[in-house]
N, C-alpha and C positions, 0 to 999 in steps of 0.2 A: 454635091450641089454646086452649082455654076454662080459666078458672081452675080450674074442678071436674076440670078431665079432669087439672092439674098436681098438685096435692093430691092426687088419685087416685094416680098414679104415684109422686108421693115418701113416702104413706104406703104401697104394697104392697112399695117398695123397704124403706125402714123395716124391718117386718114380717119381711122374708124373708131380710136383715141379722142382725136381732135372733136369728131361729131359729138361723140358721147359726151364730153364735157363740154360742148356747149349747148345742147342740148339740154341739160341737167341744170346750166344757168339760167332758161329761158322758161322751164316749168318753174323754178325757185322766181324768178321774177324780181324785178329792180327792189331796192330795200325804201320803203316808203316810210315816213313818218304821219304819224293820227295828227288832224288836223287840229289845232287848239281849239278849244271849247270857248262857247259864246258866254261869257260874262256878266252880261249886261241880262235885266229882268225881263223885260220885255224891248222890244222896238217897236215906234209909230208909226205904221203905215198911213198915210194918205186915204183921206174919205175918197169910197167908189174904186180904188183901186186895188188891184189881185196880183199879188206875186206869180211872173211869169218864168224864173230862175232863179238861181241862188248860187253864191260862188263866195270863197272867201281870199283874202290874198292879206300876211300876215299881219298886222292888228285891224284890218278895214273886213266887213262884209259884206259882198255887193248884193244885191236886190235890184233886178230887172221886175219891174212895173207894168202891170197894164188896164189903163183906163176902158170905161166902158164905151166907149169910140175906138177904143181899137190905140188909143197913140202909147207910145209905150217912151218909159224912162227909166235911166240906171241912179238906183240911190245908193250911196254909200254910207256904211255908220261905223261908228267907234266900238269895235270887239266886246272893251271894258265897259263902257257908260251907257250905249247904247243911242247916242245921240248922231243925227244924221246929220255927215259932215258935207255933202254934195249931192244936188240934183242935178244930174245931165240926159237932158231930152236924145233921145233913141230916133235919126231919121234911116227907113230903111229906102235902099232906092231899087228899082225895078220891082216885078210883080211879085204882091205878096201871096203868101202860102196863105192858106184857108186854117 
């Protein structure tokens, strides 16, 4: 065997090494943690209006809003108490989706 032909082999080895473990990391996927659990018994929503999303970001849970006009707002509440610490009105700008 010729030095080219050994370099050949040990870099496709390489290569095909490399893929395979990362490969392997990308099926196994980032390590996530479960998101804490809501606390609180219940939350007030607002007379007439419908939860249009839901998100949480850690001890707040937001609650995207939508009136029956169509306006929509982001509520925030307390994880544990369940008491809504902010109301900020939602303006979207150019044409809305149906």
């Amino acid at each position: 065997m010729t030095l080219l032909t050994v370099v050949l082999i040990v870099g496709m080895t390489s290569v095909a090494g490399i893929l395979v473990w990362r490969l392997a990391r990308v099926v196994e996927g980032p390590a996530t943690r479960p998101a804490a659990p809501v606390a609180a018994p219940e939350l007030a929503l607002p007379a007439g209006e419908s939860v249009a999303a839901l998100g949480a970001s850690g001890a707040e849970l937001l609650v995207l809003v939508r009136d029956a006009a169509g306006a929509e707002a982001l509520l925030v509440y307390d994880r544990e108490s369940g008491a809504l610490l902010s109301r900020t009105p939602v303006r979207r700008e150019g044409p809305r989706a149906p």
